[in-house]
Residue, then its C-alpha position, 0 to 999 in steps of 0.5 A: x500500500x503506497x502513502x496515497x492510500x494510507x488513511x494515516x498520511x506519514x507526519x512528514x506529509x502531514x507537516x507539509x499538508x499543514x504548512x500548505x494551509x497555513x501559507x493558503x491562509x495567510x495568502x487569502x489574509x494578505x488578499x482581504x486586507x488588501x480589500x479592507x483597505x479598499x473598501x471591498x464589500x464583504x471583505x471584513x466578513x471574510x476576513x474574520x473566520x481566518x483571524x478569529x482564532x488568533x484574535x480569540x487567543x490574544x483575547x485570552x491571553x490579555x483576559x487570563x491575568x484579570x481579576x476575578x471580578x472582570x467582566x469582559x468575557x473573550x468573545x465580546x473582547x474580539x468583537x468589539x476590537x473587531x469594531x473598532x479596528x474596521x471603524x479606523x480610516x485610511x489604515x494601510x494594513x502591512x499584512x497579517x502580523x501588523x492586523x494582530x498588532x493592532x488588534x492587540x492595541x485595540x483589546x489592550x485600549x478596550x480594557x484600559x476603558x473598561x478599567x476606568x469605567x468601572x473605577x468611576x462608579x466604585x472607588x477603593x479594594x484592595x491591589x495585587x502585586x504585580x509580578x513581571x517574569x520572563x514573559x511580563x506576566x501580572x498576576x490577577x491584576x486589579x483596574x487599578x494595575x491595569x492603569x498603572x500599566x497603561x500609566x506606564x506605558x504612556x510615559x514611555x511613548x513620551x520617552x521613547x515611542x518605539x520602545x513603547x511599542x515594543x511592550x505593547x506588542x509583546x505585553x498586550x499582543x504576545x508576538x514574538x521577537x521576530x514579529x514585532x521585529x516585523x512590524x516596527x522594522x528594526x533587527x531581531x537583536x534591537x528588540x531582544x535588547x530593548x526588551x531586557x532593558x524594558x522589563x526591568x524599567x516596568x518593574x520599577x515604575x510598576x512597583x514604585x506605583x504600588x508603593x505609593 
């Protein structure tokens, strides 16, 4: 019996059928962008079954350090980015990676709204130490962590926009050194190296906040 009719392809096959969809996927995101830029009916409808599952993810990611408390569920956190990413004009998507990078920004400016929202109606509770590992991770972070990182980050984009960035795309949008690379168009060891310093600055305005 060849490969052929072996219901169990052998994995190399299976690899490269995988690697073939992938590339399949991300030719016809590339071709929609190209249409949402142009005001293609449609084109967003298409879109979002491809991008779903990697919005739907960044959702979950962003969501899973939340208080218990937190509202946003990550299905309403995708849509309403979703929204608001279709609702920006004269946005010139650069691809796939660049789309995720700005929906990582959109669910990150959803979540600082939603933070202050509710600590206009409800003052005080108590904070939780905020924790940045390896990967930036915050421990169950309160509304109140939630702007002291959007705090923070603010006053970094006045010091330094690209390492601003940076944190951004790789806190809020999990990319990788690779992909944010990408996006801002700068080399693997500049973002590796902006990326160690960055961590330890945040730690030290995040926790000099919490100390106040």
């Amino acid at each position: 019996m060849n490969s052929a009719d072996d219901p169990l392809k052998p994995s190399a096959e299976k690899q490269l059928d995988a690697l073939d969809e992938t590339s399949n996927d991300e030719q016809e995101i590339a071709a929609l962008l190209e249409q949402l830029a142009s005001g293609v009916d449609n084109a967003a409808d298409q879109l979002m079954p491809l991008v779903y599952d990697r919005l739907r993810g960044l959702a979950q990611s962003m969501l899973r350090n939340e208080s218990p408390s937190h509202t946003l569920q990550p299905t309403a956190l995708v849509n309403e980015a979703y929204i608001r990413m279709l609702g920006q004009s004269q946005v010139n998507w650069q691809g796939k990676t660049h789309f995720f990078a700005i929906g990582a920004r959109m669910m990150r400016r959803i979540l600082v709204d939603h933070a202050r929202r509710k600590l206009s109606q409800k003052r005080g509770g108590s904070l939780h130490r905020i924790s940045l590992e390896e990967d930036l991770c915050i421990s169950k972070r309160s509304d109140e962590d939630v702007l002291a990182i959007e705090d923070a980050l603010s006053k970094l984009a006045e010091l330094d926009p690209r390492q601003a960035k940076i944190v951004e795309l790789r806190f809020y949008g999990g990319l990788t050194v690779e992909e944010v690379a990408e996006v801002l168009k700068v080399s693997k060891r500049t973002v590796e190296s902006d990326w160690t310093m960055l961590r330890a600055w945040l730690r030290r305005e995040l926790t000099s906040e919490h100390s106040t």
